[in-house]
C-alpha positions in Angstrom: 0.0 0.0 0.0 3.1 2.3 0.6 4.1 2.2 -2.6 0.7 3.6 -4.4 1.2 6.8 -2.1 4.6 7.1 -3.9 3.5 6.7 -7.2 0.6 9.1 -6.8 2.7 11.9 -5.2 5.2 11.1 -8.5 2.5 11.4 -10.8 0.9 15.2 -8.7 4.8 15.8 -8.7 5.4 15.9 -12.5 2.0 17.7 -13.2 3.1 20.7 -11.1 6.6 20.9 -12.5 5.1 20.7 -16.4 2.2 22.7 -15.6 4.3 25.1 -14.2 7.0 25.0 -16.8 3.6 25.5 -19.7 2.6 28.6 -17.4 5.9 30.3 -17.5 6.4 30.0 -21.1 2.9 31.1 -22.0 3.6 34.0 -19.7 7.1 34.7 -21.2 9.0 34.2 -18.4 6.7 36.9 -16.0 6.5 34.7 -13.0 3.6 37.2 -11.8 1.2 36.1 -15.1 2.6 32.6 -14.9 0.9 32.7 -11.3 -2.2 34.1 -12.4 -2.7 31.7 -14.9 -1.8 28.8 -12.5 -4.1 30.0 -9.5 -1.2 30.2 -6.9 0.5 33.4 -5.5 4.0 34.6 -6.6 6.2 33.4 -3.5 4.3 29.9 -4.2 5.4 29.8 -8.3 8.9 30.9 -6.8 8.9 27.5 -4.3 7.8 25.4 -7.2 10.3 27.1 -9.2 13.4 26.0 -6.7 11.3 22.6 -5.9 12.1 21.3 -9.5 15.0 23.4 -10.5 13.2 25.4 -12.9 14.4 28.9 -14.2 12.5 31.7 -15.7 14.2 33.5 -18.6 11.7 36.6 -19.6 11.4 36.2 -23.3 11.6 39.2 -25.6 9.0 40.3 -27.5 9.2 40.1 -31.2 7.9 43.1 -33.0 7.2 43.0 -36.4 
């Protein structure tokens, strides 16, 4: 039974870290929108951030 609470918290693990990683690319990088569009405050994107070694590179905007 131990080991189904391992998995599950492996599989909720994963779906933070790439739903987070979607979020900050959508938001280019601006770890205030990429909060807004998760549903979590900014210090809590930040935590996920340094949970999963994940880094946020603000994307340029292209102008054509």
């Amino acid at each position: 039974m131990k080991e189904s609470k391992g998995r599950l918290r492996s599989v909720r693990d994963e779906a933070e870290r790439r739903e987070t990683e979607l979020c900050l690319d959508e938001a280019a990088g601006n770890i205030a929108r990429a909060a807004r569009l998760l549903g979590v405050s900014r210090p809590q994107v930040y935590n996920i951030m340094q949970k999963y070694g994940l880094t946020s590179t603000r994307k340029p905007k292209v102008v054509t």
